[in-house]
C-alpha positions in Angstrom: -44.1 13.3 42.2 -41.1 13.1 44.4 -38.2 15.6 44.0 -35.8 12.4 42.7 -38.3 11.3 40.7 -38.3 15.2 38.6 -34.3 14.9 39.0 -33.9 11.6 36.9 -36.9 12.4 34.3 -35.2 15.6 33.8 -31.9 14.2 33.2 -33.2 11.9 31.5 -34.7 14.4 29.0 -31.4 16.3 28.4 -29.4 13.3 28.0 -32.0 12.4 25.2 -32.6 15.6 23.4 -28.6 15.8 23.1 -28.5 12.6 21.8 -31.0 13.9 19.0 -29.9 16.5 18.6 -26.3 14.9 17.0 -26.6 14.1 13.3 -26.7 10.1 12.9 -23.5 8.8 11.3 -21.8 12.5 11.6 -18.6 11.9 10.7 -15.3 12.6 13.7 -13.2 14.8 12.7 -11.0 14.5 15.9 -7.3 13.9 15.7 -3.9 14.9 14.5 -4.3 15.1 10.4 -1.1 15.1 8.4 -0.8 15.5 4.7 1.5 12.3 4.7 0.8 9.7 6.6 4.0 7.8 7.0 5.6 11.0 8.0 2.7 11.4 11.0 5.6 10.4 13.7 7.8 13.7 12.2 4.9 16.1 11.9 3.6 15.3 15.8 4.5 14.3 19.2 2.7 12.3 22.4 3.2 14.0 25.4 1.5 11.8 28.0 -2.6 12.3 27.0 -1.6 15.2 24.2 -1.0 15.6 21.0 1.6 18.1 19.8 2.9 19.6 16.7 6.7 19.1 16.3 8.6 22.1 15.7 9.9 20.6 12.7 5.9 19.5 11.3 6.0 22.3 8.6 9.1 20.2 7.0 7.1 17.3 6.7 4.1 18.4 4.8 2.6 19.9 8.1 -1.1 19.1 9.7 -3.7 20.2 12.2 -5.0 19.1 15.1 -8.8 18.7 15.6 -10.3 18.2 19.2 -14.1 19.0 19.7 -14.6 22.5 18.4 -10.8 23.3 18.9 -8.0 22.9 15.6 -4.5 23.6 16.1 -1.7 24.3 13.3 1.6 25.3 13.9 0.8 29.0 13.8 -2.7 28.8 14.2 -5.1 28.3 17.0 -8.9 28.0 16.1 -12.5 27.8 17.3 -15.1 25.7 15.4 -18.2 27.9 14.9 -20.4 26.0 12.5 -19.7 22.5 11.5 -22.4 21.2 9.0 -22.2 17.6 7.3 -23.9 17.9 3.6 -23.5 13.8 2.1 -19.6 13.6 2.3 -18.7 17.2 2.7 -17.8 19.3 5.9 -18.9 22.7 5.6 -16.7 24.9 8.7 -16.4 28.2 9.6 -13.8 29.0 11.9 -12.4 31.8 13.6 -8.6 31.4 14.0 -5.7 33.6 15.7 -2.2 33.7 15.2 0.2 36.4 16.9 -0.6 39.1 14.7 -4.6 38.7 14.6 -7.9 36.7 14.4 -9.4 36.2 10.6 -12.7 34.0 10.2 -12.1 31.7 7.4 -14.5 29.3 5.8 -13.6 25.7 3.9 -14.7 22.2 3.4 -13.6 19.2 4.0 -14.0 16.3 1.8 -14.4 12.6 3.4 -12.9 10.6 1.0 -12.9 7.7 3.7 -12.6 7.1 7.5 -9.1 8.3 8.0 -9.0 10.5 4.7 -10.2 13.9 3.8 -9.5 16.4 1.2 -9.5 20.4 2.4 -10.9 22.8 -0.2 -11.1 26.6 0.5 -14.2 27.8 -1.7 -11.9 30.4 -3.6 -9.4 27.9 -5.3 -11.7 24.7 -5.3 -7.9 22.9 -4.9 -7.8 19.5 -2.8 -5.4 18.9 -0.3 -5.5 15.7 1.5 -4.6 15.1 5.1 -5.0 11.5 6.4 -5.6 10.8 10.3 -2.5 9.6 12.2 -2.6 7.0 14.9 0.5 8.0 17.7 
């Protein structure tokens, strides 16, 4: 078997065991969440490719920013460690630092549809929603 040959069919092999390994209709949590959405344009800002926070977002109901296992708040900076899809919740763990420290902090997400869902921590079961903004 020629060395090309063992290149592509291993390549090939990785591209399809990461394909199957990613659950089938996982739902995408990326992009800027606010808890209003016709307030999205005061809570963040378009700098070329990026998506900011204003400095005037926590006026407006405030948001997050989700891109692949990275979220952003105003404060906040956090790491994804776990992300598990049960039916239409979002189980995440995440480890998050703000100046003063790093805490690991668990909650859920609800889907309650494509550009909708509702954050519960476990310890006050209380619903927040925060609805995907197009910029």
């Amino acid at each position: 078997m020629s060395i090309v040959y063992r290149i592509l069919a291993c390549a090939l092999s990785l591209v399809t065991s990461v394909l199957l390994a990613a659950p089938a209709g996982a739902f995408d949590l990326n992009g800027a969440w606010a808890t209003d959405p016709s307030l999205c344009r005061n809570v963040f800002k378009k700098q070329g490719n990026n998506v900011t926070l204003t400095t005037t977002s926590d006026l407006y109901g405030g948001g997050f920013i989700i891109d692949g296992n990275h979220m952003r708040g105003k404060f906040v900076t956090c790491n994804i460690e776990s992300n598990r899809q049960d039916g239409s919740t979002i189980h995440l763990s995440v480890a998050c630092t703000t100046e003063i420290a790093t805490e690991q902090i668990q909650f859920d997400l609800k889907i309650v549809n494509d550009n909708t869902v509702a954050k519960m921590f476990p310890e006050t079961n209380i619903p927040m929603d925060y609805h995907r903004c197009t910029l």
